[in-house]
N, C-alpha and C positions, 0 to 999 in steps of 0.2 A: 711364285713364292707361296708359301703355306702361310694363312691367317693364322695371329696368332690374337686370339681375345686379350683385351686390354685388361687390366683388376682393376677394381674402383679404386678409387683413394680412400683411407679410413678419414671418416672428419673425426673433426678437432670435437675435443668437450662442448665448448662452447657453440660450434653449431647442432652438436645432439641435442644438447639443452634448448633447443628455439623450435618452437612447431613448423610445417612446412612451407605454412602460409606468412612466415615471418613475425607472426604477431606472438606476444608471450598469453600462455595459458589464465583465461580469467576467470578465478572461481566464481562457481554459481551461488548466487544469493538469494534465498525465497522471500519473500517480500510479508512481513509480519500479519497476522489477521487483525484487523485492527477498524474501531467504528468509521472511520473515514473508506476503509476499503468495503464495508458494508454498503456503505451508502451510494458510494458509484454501482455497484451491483445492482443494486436495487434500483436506482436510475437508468441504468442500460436495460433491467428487465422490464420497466417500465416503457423505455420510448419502442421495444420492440412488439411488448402487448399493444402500446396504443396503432401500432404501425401495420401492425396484421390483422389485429381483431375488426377497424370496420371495413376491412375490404371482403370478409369473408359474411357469406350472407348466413341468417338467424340458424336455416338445416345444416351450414358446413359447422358452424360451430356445437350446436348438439354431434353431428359427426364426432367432433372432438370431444366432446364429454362423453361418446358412447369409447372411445380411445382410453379416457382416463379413469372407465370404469372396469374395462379389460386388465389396466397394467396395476390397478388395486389390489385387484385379487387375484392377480400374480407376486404381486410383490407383498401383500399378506400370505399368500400358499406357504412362502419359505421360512419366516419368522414362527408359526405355526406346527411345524411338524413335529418338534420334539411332544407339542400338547395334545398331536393328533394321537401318537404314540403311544403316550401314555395315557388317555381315555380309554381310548379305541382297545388296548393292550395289545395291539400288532405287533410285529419284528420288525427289523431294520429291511429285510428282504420285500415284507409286506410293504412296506414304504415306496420301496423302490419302484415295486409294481406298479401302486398307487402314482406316483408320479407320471410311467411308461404312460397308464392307460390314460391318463389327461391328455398327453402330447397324442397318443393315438385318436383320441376321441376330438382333439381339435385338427387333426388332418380328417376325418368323417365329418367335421361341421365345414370344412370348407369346399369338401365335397357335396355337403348340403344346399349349398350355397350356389354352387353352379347350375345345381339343379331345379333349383326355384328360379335363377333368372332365367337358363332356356323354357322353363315350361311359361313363364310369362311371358318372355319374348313370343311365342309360338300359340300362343292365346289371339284368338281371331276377334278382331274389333267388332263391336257393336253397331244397332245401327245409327245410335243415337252420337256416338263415338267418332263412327266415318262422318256423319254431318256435318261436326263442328271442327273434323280439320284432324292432321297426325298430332299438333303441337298438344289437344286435349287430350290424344290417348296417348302421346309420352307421360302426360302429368299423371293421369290414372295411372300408368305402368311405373313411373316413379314412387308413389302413394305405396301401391302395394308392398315394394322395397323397404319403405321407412315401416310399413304394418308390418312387415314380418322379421325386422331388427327391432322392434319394439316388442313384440312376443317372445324373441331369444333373450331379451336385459332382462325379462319377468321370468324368466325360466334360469337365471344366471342371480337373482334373487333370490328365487325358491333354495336353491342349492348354498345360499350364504346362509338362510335362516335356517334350511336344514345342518350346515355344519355349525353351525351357532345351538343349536341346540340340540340335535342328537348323535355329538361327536364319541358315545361312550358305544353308537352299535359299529361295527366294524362295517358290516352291511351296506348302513345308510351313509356310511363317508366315501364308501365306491361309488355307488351309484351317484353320490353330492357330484363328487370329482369326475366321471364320464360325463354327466350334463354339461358342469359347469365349461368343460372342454368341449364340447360340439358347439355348446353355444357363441364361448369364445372364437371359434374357428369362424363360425357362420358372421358373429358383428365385426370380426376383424380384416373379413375378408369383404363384407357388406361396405364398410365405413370408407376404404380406399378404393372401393369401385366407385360407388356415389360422389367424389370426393373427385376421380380424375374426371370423370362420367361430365360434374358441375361444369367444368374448367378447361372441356376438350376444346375449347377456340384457342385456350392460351397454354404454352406449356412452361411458360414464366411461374402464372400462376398456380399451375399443375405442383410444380413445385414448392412454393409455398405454401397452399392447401396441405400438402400431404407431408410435409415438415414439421404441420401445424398438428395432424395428426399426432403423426409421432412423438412431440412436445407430450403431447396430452397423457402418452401411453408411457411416457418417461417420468412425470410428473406423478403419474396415480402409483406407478410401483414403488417412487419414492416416498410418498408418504403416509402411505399405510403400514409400512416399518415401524415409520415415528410415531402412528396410532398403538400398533399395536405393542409398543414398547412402553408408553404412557397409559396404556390402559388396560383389557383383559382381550383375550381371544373370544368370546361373545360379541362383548361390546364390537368388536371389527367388523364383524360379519354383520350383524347388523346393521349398521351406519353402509358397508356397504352393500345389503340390502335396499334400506331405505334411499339410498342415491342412485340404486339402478332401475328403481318403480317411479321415480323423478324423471332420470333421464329415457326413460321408457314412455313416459306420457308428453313429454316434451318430443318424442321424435313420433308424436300421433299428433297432436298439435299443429306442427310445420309441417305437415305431410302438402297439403295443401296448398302451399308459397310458391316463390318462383323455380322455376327447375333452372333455370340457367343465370347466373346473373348478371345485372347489367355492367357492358361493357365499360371500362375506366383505361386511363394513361398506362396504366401499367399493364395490361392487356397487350 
């Protein structure tokens, strides 16, 4: 005998009207902003700072402030452009450029970047170096690392106070914007090496470190909007200036501390 397909049944009204899970549709309701929903926020960000901040040792956390000086002036570059524009009196296409060559020039600073750790790796120990053992010439080869993202934040400086102050040559906001991009490529790509580099016994913590990071880099492009919305396009550039010649001397500072930290539960 020839199958013959069966038709559905048409349902009834009433079971169209019911979702398929049985349950009837519950509108969504957002929840008012209001000072009590402040306050748990701010107590949730708080039991999370207190929870990560001392497991991470004094170098990971400038790691994280070389993070939150990255996503500044990023997150100032974009509030900015209309003022670059009209200083500078470039076009919209000039802009466009101007943006390309940053992203190009921080793929060249991460290339930068490789190439400083193999020629350090590949740096032949001394002899005062092989005496005291590999664990003192990891620290020396780690040192060198923290010295040479310490030279890119003051090179990522120079480039804030030069667009802070001669955003009117067209010139000197290229050349700002190539720097400031090599540089960035070199500490961003420096900061999560050093950073898994710390924490290769744990990959728990691997992740948290570099969560932490990231925070940091979330954190600095959000508020330099709110800078530079409350204040002038100078003033930005300077403030983050002068916090990248901080966090620059702070990652010379802990150059010298422990390279690995000590093991805990969470390990």
């Amino acid at each position: 005998q020839r199958l013959v397909p069966r038709r559905p049944r048409p349902r009834s009204p009433a079971r169209q009207r019911k979702r398929p899970c049985g349950r009837p549709r519950m509108p969504v309701e957002f929840q008012p902003i209001t000072k009590g929903n402040f306050q748990r926020l701010h107590m949730l960000m708080r039991d999370v700072v207190k929870g990560v901040l001392p497991v991470l040792t004094p170098q990971q956390q400038v790691l994280c402030h070389v993070s939150l000086i990255n996503g500044g002036v990023l997150g100032a570059l974009g509030p900015s452009l209309p003022a670059l524009k009209r200083s500078a009196g470039v076009s919209d296409e000039e802009i466009a450029f101007l943006i390309l060559l940053h992203r190009l020039a921080k793929l060249v600073g991460t290339w930068i970047w490789a190439a400083h750790v193999s020629r350090v790796s590949r740096l032949q120990l001394d002899e005062k170096a092989q005496a005291k053992g590999l664990l003192e010439a990891g620290d020396r080869e780690r040192a060198k690392h923290h010295h040479f993202l310490a030279y890119n934040l003051v090179l990522t400086s120079c480039c804030c106070v030069l667009l802070s102050c001669c955003s009117s040559s067209a010139k000197a906001v290229r050349i700002a914007l190539a720097l400031a991009g090599a540089a960035y490529g070199t500490t961003d790509s420096g900061a999560l090496m050093l950073t898994c580099y710390a924490w290769e016994s744990s990959v728990r913590m691997q992740r948290v470190a570099v969560a932490a990071i990231n925070a940091g880099f979330t954190l600095g492009a959000l508020l330099t909007p709110i800078l530079y919305a409350t204040s002038s396009f100078p003033f930005t550039f300077a403030t983050l200036s002068f916090l990248g010649l901080a966090v620059a001397a702070s990652l010379v500072l802990t150059s010298n501390g422990e390279c690995h930290p000590v093991q805990t539960s969470a390990a």
